[in-house]
C-alpha positions as CSV (number, residue, x, y, z in Angstrom):
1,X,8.7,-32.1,-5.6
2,X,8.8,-28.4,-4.2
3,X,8.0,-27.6,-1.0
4,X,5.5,-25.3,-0.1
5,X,4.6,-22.5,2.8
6,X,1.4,-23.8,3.7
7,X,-1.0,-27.0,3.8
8,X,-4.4,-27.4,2.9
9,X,-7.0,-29.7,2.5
10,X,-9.7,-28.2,-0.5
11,X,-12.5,-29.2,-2.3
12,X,-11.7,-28.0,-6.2
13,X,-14.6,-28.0,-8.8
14,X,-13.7,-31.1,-11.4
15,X,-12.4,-29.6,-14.3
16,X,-15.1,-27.6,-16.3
17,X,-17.3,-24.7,-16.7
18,X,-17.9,-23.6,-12.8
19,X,-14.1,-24.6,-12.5
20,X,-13.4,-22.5,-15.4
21,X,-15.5,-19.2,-14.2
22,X,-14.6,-19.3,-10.7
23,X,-10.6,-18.7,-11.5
24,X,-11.5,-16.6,-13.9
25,X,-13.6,-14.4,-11.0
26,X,-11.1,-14.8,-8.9
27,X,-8.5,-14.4,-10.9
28,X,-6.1,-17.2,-9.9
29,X,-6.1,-21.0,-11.2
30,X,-5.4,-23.2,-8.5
31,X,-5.5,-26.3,-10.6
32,X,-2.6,-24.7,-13.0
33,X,-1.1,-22.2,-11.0
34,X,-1.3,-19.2,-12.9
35,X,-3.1,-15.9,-13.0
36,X,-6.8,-15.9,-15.1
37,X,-8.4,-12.6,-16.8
38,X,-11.4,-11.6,-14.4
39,X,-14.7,-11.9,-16.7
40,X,-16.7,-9.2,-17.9
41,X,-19.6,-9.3,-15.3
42,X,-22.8,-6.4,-16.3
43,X,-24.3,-4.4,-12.9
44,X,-21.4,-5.0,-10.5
45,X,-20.9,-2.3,-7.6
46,X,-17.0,-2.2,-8.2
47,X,-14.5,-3.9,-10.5
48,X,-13.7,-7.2,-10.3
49,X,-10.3,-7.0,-9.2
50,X,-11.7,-5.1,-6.0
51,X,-14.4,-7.4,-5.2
52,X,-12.0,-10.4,-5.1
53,X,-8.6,-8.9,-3.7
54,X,-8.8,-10.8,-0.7
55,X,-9.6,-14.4,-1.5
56,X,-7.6,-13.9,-5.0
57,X,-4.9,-16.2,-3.4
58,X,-6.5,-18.9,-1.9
59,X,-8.2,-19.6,-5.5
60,X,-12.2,-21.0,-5.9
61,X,-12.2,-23.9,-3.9
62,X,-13.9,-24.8,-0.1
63,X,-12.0,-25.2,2.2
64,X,-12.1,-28.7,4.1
65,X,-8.7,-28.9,6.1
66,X,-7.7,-25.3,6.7
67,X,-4.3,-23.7,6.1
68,X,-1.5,-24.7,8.4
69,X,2.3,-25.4,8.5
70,X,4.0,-28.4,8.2
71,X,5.2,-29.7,11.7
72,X,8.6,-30.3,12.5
73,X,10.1,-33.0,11.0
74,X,7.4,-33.5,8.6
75,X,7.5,-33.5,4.8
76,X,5.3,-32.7,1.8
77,X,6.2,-36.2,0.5
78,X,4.6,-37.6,3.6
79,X,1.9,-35.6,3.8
80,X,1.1,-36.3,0.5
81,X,1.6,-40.1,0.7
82,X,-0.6,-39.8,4.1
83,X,-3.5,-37.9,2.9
84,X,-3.7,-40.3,-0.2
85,X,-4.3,-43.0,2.3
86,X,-6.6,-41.4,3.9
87,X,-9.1,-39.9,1.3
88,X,-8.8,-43.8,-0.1
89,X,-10.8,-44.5,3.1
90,X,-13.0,-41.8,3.0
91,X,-16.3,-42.1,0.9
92,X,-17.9,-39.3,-1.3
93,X,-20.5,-37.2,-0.5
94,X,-23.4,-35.7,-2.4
95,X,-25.3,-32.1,-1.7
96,X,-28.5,-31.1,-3.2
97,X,-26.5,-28.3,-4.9
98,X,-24.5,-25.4,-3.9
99,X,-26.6,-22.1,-4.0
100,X,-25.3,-18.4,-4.2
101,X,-25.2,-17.2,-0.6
102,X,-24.5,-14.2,1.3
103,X,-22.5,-14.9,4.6
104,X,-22.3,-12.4,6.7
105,X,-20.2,-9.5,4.3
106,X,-18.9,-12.0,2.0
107,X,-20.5,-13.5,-0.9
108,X,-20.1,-17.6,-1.2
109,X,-21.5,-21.0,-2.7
110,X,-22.9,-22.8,0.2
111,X,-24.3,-26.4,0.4
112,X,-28.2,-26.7,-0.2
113,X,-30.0,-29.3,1.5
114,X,-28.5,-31.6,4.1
115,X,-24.5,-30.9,4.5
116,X,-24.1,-33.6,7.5
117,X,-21.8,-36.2,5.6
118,X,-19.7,-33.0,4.3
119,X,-19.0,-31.7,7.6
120,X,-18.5,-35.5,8.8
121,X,-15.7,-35.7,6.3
122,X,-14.5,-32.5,6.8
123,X,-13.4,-33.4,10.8
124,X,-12.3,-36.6,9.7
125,X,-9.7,-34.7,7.5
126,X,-8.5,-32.6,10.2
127,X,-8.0,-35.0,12.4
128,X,-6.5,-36.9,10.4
129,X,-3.8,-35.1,9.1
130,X,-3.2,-33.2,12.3
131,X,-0.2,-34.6,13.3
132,X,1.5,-32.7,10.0
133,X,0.1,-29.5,11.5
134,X,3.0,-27.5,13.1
135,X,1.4,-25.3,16.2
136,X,-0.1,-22.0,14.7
137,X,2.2,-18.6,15.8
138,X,0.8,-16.3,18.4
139,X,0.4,-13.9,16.3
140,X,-1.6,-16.2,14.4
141,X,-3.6,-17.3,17.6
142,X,-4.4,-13.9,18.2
143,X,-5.7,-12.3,15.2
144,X,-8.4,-14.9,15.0
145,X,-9.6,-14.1,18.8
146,X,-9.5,-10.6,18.1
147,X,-12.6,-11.4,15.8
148,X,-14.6,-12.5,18.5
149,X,-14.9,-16.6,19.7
150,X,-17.1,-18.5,21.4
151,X,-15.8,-21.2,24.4
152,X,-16.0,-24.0,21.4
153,X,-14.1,-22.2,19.0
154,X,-11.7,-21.3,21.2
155,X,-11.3,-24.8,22.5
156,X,-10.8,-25.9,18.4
157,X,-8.1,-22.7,18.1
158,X,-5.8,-24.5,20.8
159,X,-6.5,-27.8,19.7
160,X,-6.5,-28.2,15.7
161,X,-5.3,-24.7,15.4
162,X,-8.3,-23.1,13.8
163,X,-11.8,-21.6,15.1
164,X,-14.4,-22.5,12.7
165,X,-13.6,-27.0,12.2
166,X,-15.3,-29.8,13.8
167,X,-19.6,-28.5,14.9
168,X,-18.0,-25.1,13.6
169,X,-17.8,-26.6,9.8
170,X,-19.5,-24.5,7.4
171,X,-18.5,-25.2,3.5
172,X,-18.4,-22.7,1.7
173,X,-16.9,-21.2,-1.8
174,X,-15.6,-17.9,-1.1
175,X,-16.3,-15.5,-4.2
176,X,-16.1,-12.1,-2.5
177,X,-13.9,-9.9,0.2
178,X,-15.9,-7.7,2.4
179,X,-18.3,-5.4,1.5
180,X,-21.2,-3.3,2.3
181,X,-24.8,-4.9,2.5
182,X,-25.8,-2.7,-0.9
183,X,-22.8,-3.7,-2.7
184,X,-23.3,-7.3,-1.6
185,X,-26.9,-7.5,-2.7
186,X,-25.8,-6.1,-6.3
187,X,-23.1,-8.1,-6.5
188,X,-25.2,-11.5,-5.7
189,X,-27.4,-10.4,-8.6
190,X,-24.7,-9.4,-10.9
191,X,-23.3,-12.5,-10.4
192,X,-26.8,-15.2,-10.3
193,X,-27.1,-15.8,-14.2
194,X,-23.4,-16.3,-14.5
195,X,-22.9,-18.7,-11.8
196,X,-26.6,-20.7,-11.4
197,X,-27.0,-22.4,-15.0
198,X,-23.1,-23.8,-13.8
199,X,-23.8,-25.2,-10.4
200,X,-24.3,-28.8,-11.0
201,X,-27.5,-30.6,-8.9
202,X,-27.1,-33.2,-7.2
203,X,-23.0,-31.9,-6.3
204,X,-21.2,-35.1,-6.3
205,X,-17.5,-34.4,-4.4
206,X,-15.9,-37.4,-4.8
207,X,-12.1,-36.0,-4.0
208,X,-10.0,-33.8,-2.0
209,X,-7.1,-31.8,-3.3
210,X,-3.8,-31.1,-1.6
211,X,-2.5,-27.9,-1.8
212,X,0.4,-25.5,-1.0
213,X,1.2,-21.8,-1.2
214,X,4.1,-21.0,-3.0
215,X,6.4,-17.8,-1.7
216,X,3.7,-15.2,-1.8
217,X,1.0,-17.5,-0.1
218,X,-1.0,-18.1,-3.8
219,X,-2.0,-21.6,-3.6
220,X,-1.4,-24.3,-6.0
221,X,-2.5,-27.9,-6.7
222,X,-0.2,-30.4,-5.5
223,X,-3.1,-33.9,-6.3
224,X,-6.1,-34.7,-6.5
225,X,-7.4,-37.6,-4.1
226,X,-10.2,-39.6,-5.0
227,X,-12.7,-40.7,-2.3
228,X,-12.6,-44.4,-2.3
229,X,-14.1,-45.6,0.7
């Protein structure tokens, strides 16, 4: 079993069609670790490959336990074996649906209807794989306050090592980098017919996946944990 960079906790799609098109937007398979050819998408404000540079890496996924090293002493093996045991405890959740949102100057699927029981499992991921989470670097620490935090965040940077966990949870499915409001709104549109007819309603998440990023920080599937509680 290699070892990886970095950690995360993420919700992936089950395999199928939204699985299928989000890589392909992105241009990166999580699930099989490989690149995917971006998908020809009518009316958008810039190529593909531009819109999605940023979250290219990280793959189609939400994140629920966010990015972080392995702490001293630790090992993939045990992390693995721990966050088995503890998605076997954890039960699934179901949304309304996810709907095509734009948050702030990104472009995401967000959680429609009551997300309570997501954000519930969400903290009870963090903390509970926290003590595999080697402290995050300074330099870390302080790009993220450099973006502007309140007292709460703050208080979740120093203690779980990242701003927005815990009453800061908000799930989402990143499918853009930064852009301008115009070429935000186009790109929403551009994107609607593709992405709509695939988002399933109800949205059944009924496991986690453990991740890593390899060398040049692109993430990859390590398993798939089923939500058995």
């Amino acid at each position: 079993m290699p070892e990886h960079h970095r950690y995360a906790l993420y919700y992936l799609c089950p395999e199928g069609p939204l699985a299928d098109f989000g890589a392909a937007w992105l241009g990166w398979d999580v699930a099989s670790g490989r690149a995917v050819a971006h998908p020809e998408v009518a009316g958008l404000p810039k190529p593909v490959a531009e819109i999605t540079a940023t979250p290219r890496k990280y793959g189609f996924h939400g994140t629920i336990k966010p990015p972080f090293r392995l702490a001293e002493g630790r090992s993939e093996a045990g992390l693995l074996a721990e966050a088995r045991a503890l998605c076997a405890r954890l039960a699934p959740v179901t949304l309304d649906g996810l709907a095509l949102t734009p948050l702030g100057h990104f472009l995401a699927l967000t959680p429609a209807g009551d997300a309570s029981a997501l954000a519930a499992l969400a903290a009870a991921c963090v903390e509970g794989l926290d003590d595999f989470r080697a402290p995050a670097p300074e330099a870390e620490l302080a790009r993220r306050r450099a973006r502007g935090l309140t007292d709460r965040q703050e208080e979740n940077l120093q203690h779980w090592g990242y701003p927005y966990v815990m009453q800061d949870f908000r799930f989402h499915m990143t499918l853009s980098g930064r852009l301008s409001s115009e070429a935000l709104a186009a790109t929403a549109a551009a994107l609607a017919p593709h992405v709509s007819p695939l988002v399933p309603s109800p949205c059944r998440i009924s496991e986690m996946a453990l991740v890593g990023a390899d060398a040049e920080d692109r993430f990859h599937l390590i398993e798939r944990l089923p939500l058995e509680g």
